[in-house]
C-alpha positions as CSV (number, residue, x, y, z in Angstrom):
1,X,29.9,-65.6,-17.9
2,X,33.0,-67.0,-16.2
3,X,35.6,-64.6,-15.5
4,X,39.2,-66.5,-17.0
5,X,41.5,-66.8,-14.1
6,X,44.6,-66.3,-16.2
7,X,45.5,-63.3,-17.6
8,X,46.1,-63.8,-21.5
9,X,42.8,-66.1,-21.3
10,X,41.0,-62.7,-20.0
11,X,42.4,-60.3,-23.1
12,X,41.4,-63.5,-25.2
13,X,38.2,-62.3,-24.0
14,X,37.6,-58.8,-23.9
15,X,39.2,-59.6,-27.4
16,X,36.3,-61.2,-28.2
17,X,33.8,-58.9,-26.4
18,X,35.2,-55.8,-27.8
19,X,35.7,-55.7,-31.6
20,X,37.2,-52.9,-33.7
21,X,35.2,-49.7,-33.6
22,X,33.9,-47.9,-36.7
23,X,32.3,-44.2,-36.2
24,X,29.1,-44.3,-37.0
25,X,28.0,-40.2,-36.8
26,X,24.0,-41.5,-36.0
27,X,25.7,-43.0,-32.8
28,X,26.8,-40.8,-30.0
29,X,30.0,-39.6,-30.2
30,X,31.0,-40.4,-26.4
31,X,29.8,-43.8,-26.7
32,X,32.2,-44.0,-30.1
33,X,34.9,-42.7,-28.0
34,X,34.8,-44.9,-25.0
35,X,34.3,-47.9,-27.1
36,X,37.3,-46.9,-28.9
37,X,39.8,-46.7,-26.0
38,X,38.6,-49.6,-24.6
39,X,39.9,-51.4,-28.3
40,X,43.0,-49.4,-27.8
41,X,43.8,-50.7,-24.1
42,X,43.1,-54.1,-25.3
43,X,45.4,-54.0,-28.5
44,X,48.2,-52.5,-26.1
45,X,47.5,-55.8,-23.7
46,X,47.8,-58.2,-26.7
47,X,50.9,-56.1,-27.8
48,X,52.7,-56.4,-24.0
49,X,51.5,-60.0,-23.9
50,X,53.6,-60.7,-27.6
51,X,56.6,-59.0,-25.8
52,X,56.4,-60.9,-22.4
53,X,55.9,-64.2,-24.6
54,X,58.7,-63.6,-26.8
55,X,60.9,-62.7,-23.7
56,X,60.3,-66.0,-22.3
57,X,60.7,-67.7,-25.3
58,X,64.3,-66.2,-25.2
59,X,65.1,-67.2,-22.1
């Protein structure tokens, strides 16, 4: 895999790599809970990326 040299090409990607997390209580609960804040730290990159894009777009 080739790491995206910009940065809204690389939370494209994790995007991808990481989908929305659904508890699963025959998984282990730690795994759950890591998966889930990595979902949340990407969601809050696509959500600073809408701001900075609008921002520009303003400009």
């Amino acid at each position: 895999m080739q790491i995206p040299l910009h940065s809204y090409d690389l939370i494209d990607l994790l995007d991808e790599l990481h989908p929305e997390v659904i508890y699963d209580p025959a998984q282990s609960k730690e795994e759950f809970l890591l998966r889930q804040g990595e979902r949340r730290l990407i969601l809050r990159l696509k959500a600073l990326r809408e701001v900075e894009q609008m921002e520009h777009r303003a400009r």
